[in-house]
Every structure is written in structure tokens, then in C-alpha cells.
C-alpha positions in Angstrom: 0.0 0.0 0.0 1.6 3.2 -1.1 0.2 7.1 -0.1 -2.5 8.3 -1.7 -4.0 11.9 -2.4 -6.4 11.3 1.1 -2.9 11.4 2.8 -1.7 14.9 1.3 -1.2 17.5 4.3 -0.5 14.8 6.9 2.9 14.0 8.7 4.3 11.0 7.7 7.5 8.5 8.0 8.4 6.5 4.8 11.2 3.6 5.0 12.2 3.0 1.1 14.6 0.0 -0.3 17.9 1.8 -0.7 19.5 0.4 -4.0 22.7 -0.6 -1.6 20.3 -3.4 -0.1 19.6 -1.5 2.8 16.7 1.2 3.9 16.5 4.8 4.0 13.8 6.8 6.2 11.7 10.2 5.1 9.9 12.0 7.7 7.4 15.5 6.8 4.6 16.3 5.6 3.2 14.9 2.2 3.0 16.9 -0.5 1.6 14.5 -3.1 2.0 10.6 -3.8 5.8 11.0 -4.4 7.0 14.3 -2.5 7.9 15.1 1.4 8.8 18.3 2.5 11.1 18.0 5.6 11.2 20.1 8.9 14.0 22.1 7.1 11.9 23.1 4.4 13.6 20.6 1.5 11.7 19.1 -0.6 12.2 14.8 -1.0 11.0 13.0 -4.1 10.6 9.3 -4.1 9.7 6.5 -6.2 6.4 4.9 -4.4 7.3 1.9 -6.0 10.5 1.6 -3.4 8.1 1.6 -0.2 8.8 -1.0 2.4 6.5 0.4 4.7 4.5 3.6 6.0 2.7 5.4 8.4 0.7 8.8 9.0 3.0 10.2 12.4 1.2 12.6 14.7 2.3 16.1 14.7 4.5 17.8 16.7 
């Protein structure tokens, strides 16, 4: 299950398969099905396809 529009405006924590084998981890808000913007204002793109899991996070 990948994020979907319904999600857009909440916080959320993303773990995606890292092409090294491993995981990396995005936390912020959604912007749309494939973009996070960070506490420090950046901006993360992602491939949905590369979700090993996620959750909606409460807010600060």
C-alpha cells in the first residue's frame, strides 16, 4: 500500500529500499504521492514503488 492523495497535508515516515540493499527513512509532511517536504523546508521526491512500509505520524 503506497500514499495516496487522502494522505496529502498529513505528517508521515516513509522507509524505502535503498539500491545498496539496505533502507533509507523520510519523515514530513506529504506533498503529493511521491514528494515530502522536511522540517527544514527541502523538498524529498521518491519513487512509491520503493516503499517498504509507511505510516501517517502525529504532529508535533
Amino acid at each position: 500500500m503506497q500514499p495516496s492523495a487522502a494522505q496529502v497535508g498529513q505528517r508521515v515516515s516513509i522507509r524505502l529500499h535503498d539500491p545498496a540493499g539496505g533502507y533509507r527513512d523520510i519523515l514530513g509532511v506529504l506533498e503529493s504521492e511521491n514528494t515530502v517536504r522536511k522540517k527544514d523546508g527541502t523538498v524529498v521526491t521518491f519513487d512509491p514503488a520503493k516503499i517498504a512500509l509507511w505510516k501517517i505520524v502525529p504532529s508535533k
